[in-house]
Backbone as CSV, one residue per row, in Angstrom:
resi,resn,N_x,N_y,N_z,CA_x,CA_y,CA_z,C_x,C_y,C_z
1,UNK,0.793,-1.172,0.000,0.000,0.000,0.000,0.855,1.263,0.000
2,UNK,1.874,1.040,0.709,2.890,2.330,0.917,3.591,2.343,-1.067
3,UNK,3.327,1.230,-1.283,4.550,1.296,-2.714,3.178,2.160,-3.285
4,UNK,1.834,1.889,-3.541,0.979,2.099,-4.246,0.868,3.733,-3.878
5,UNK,0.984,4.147,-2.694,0.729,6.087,-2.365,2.005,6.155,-2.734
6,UNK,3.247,6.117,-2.687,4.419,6.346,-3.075,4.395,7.106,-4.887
7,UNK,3.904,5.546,-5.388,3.931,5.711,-6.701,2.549,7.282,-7.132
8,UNK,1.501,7.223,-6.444,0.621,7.996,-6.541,1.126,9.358,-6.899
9,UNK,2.196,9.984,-5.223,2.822,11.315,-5.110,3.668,11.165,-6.110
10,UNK,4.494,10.329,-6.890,5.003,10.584,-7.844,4.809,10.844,-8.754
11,UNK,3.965,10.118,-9.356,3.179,10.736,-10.435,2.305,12.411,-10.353
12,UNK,1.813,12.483,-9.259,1.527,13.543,-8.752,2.672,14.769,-9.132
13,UNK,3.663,14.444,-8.857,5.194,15.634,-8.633,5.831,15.420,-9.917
14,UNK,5.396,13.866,-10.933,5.702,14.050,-12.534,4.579,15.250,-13.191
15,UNK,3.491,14.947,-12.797,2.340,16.123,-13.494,2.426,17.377,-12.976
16,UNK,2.850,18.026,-11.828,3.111,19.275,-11.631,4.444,20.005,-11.738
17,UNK,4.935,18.663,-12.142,6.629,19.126,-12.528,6.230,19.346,-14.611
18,UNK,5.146,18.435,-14.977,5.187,19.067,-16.508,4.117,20.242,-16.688
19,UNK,3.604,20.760,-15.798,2.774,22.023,-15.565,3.629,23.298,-16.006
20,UNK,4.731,22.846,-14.482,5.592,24.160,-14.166,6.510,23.948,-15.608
21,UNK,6.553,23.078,-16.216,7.694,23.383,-17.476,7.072,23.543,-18.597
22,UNK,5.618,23.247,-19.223,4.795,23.894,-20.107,4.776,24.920,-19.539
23,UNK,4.486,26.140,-18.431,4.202,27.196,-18.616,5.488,27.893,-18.442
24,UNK,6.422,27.840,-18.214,7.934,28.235,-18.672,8.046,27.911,-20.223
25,UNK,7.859,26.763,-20.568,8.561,27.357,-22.017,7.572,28.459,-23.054
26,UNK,6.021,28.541,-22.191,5.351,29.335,-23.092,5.834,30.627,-22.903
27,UNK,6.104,30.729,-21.721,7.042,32.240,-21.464,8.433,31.789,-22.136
28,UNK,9.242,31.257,-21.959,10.255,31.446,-23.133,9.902,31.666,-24.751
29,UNK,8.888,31.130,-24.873,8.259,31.349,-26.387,7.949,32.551,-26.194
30,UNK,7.467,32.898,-25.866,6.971,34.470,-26.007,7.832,35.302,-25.618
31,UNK,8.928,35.360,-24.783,10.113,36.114,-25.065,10.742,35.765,-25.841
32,UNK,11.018,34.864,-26.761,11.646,34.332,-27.965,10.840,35.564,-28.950
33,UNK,9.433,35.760,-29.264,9.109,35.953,-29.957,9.072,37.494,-29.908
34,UNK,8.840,38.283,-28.863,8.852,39.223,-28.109,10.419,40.025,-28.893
35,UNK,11.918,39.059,-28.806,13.132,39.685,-29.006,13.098,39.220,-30.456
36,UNK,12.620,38.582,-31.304,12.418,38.424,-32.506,11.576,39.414,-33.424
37,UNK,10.320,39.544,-32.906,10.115,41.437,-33.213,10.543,42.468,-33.166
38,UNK,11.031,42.781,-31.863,12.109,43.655,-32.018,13.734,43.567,-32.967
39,UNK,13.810,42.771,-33.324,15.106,42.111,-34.019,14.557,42.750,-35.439
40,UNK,13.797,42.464,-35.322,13.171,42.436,-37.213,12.584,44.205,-36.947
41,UNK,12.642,45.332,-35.869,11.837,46.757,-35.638,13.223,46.862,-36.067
42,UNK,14.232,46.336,-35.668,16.061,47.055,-35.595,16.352,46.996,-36.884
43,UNK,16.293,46.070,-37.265,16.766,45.645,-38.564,15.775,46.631,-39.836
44,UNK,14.706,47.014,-39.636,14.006,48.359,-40.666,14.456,49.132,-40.247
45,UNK,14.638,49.526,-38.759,14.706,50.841,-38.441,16.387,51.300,-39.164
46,UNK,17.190,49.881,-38.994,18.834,50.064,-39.446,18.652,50.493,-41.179
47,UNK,17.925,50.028,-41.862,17.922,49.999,-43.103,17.179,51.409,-43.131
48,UNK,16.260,52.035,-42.808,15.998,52.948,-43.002,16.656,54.419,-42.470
49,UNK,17.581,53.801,-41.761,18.403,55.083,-41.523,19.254,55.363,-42.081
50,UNK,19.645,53.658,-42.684,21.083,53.990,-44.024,20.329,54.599,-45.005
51,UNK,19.198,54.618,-45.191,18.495,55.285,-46.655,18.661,56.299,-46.261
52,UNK,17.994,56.861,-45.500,18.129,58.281,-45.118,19.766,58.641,-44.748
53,UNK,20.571,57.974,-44.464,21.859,58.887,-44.203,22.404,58.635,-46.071
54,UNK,22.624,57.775,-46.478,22.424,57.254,-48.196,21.972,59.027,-48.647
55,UNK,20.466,59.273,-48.487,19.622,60.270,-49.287,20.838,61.912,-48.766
56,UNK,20.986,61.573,-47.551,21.453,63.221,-47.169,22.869,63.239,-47.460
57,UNK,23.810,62.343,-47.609,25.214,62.352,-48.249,25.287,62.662,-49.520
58,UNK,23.916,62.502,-50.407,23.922,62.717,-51.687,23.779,63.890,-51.878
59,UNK,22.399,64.178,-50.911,22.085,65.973,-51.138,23.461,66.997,-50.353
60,UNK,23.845,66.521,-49.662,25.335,67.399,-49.724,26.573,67.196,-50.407
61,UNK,26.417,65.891,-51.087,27.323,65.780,-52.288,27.047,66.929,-53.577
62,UNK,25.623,66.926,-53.865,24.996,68.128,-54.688,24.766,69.682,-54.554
63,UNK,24.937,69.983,-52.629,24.971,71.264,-52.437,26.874,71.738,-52.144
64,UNK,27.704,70.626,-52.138,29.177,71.309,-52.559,29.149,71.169,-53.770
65,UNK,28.614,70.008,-54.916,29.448,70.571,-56.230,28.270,71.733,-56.765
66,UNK,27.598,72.187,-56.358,26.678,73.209,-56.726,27.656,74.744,-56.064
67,UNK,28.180,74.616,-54.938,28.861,75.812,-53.906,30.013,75.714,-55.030
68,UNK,30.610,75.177,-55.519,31.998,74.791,-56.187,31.768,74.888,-57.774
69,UNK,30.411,75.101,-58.355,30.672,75.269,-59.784,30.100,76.567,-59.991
70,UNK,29.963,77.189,-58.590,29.391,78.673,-58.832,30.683,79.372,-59.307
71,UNK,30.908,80.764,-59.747,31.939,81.332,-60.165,32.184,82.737,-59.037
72,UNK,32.237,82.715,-58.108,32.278,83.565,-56.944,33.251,84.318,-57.034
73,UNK,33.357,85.622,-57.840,34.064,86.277,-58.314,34.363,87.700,-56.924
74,UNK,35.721,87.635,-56.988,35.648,89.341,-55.644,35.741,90.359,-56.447
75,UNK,35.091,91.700,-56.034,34.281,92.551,-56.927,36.005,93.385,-57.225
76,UNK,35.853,93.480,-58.480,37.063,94.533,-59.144,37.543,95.576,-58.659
77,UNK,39.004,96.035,-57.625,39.038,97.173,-57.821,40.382,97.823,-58.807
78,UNK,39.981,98.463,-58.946,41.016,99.463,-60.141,41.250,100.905,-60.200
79,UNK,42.578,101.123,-59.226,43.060,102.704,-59.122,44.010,103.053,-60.138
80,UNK,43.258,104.196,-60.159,43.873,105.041,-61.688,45.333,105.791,-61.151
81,UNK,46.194,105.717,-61.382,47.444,106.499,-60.557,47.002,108.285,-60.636
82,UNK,47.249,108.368,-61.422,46.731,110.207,-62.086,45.387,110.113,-62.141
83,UNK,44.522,110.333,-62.064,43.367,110.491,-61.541,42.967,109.628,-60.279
84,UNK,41.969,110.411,-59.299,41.571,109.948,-58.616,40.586,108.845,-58.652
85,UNK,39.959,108.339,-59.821,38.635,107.389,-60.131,38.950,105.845,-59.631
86,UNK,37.611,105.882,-59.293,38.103,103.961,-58.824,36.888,103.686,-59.387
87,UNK,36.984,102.516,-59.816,36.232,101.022,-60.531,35.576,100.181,-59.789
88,UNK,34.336,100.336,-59.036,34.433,99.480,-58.157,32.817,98.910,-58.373
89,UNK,32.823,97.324,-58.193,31.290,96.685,-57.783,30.270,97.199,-56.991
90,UNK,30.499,97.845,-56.314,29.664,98.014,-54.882,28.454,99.063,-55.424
91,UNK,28.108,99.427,-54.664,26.864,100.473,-55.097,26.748,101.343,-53.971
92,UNK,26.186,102.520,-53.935,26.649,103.196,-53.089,25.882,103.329,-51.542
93,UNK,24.798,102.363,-51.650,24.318,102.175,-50.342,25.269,101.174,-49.853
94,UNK,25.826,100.392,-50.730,26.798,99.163,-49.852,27.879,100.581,-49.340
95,UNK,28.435,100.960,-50.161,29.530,101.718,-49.481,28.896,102.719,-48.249
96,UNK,27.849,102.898,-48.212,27.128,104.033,-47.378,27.131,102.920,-46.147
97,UNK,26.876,102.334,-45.978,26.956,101.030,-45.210,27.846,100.676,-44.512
98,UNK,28.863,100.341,-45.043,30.372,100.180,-45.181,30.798,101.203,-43.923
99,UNK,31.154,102.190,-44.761,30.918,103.604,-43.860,30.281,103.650,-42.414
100,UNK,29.288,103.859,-42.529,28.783,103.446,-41.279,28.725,102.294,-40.521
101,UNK,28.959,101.291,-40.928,30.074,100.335,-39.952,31.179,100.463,-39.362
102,UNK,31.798,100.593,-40.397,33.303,101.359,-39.642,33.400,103.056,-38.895
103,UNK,32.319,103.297,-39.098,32.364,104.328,-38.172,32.116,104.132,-37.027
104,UNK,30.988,102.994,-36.748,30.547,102.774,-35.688,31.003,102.257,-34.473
105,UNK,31.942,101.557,-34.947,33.165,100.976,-34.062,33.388,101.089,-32.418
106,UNK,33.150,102.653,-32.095,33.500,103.053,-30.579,31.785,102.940,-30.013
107,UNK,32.161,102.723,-29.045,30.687,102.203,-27.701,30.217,103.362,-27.563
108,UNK,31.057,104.779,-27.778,30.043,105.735,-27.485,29.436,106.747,-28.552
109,UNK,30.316,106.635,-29.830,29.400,106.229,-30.984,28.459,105.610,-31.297
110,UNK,28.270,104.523,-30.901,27.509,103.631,-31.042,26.018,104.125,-30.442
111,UNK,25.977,104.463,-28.921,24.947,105.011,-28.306,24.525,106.307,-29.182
112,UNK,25.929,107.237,-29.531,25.261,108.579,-29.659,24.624,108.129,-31.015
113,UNK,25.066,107.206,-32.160,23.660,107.070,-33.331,22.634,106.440,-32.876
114,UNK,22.765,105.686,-31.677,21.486,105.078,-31.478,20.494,105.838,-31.404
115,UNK,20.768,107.217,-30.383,20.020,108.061,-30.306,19.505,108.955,-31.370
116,UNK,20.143,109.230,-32.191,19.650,109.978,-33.547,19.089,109.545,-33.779
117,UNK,19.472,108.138,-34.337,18.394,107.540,-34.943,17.133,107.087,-34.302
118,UNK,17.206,106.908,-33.036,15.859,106.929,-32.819,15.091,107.880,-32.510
119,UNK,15.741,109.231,-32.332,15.166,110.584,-32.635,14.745,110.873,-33.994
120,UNK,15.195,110.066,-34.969,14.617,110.191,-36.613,13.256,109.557,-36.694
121,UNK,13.014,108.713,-35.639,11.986,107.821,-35.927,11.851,106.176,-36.433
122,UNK,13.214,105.368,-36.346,13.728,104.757,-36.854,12.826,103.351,-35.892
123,UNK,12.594,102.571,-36.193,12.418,101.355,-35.386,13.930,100.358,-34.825
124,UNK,13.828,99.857,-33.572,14.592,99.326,-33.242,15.454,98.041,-34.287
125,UNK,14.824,97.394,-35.424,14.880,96.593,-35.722,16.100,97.246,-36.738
126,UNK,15.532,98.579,-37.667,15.888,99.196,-38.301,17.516,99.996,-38.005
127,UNK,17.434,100.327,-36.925,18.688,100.704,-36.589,19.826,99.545,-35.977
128,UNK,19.314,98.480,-35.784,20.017,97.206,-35.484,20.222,96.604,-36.528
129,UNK,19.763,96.805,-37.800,20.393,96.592,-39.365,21.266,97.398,-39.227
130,UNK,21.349,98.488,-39.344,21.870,99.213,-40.282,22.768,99.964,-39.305
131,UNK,23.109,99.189,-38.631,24.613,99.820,-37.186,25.170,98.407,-37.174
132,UNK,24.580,97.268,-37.611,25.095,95.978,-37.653,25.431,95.611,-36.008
133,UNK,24.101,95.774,-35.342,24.310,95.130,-33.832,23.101,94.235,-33.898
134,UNK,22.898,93.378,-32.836,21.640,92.922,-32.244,20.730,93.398,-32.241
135,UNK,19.332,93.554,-32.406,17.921,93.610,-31.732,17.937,94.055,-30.547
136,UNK,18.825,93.115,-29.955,18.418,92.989,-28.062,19.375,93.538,-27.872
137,UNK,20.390,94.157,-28.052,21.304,95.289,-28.062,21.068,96.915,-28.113
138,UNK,20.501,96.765,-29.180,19.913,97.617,-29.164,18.597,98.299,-28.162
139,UNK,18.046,97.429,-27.871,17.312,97.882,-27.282,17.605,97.933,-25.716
140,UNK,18.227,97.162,-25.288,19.037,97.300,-24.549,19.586,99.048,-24.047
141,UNK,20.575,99.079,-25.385,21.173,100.315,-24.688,19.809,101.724,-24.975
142,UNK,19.213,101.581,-25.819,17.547,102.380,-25.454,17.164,102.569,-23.870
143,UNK,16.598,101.037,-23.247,16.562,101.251,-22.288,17.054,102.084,-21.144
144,UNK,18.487,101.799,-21.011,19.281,102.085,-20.278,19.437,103.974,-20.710
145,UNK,19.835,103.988,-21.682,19.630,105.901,-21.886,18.397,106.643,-21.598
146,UNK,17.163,105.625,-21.719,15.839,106.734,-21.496,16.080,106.250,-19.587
147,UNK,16.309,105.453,-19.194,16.542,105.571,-17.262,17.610,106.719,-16.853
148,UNK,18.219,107.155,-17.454,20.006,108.044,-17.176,18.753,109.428,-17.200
């Protein structure tokens, strides 16, 4: 009788021993399958980034030989010895420009056109072109002169 319950719990501890290992390998299956999807997300996502790095090596292969077959010429100058005349590209708002860049140079230059010009009526934006500073510089030193 003891051999007969013996054999019973064994069989007993064979069937809950193939329980616990069917539901382990269904979880190994499904993490099998789980890192196999993702395997195959990597593997598009890899291929589609070589396309895209592929597509943008090309388009900057096409925006240097495009920078490189331009003819970017520096504008002519030509002084006459005996006469004073010069030859030059520019036009005379560039040189007016010019000019007033290099004039502008000192910090307290700089303030005293700020002020003209915004005594002309000039917008901030406008005189921060055309003094070749910042926006927020400009307005800046505005601030600070209408508090003084």
């Amino acid at each position: 009788m003891i051999g007969a319950l013996l054999n019973v719990i064994g069989i007993i501890c064979i069937i809950i021993s193939l329980i616990i290992l069917n539901r382990t390998t269904k979880n190994e299956k499904n993490i099998y399958e789980d890192m196999l999807s993702k395997y195959s997300d990597i593997k598009y996502y890899y291929e589609y980034l070589d396309n895209i790095l592929n597509d943008f090596n090309e388009i900057v292969n096409k925006g240097i030989s495009r920078v490189e077959s331009l003819n970017i010429s520096e504008p002519e100058l030509t002084y006459n010895n005996g006469n004073e005349e010069m030859k030059n590209e520019y036009s005379n708002k560039d040189l007016a420009t010019m000019i007033t860049i290099e004039e502008s140079n000192n910090d307290n230059e700089i303030m005293q056109k700020i002020i003209e010009l915004k005594k002309q009526g000039m917008s901030e934006k406008e005189i921060a072109k055309l003094l070749n500073r910042g926006i927020r510089e400009v307005e800046i030193i505005i601030k600070m002169l209408e508090n003084i």
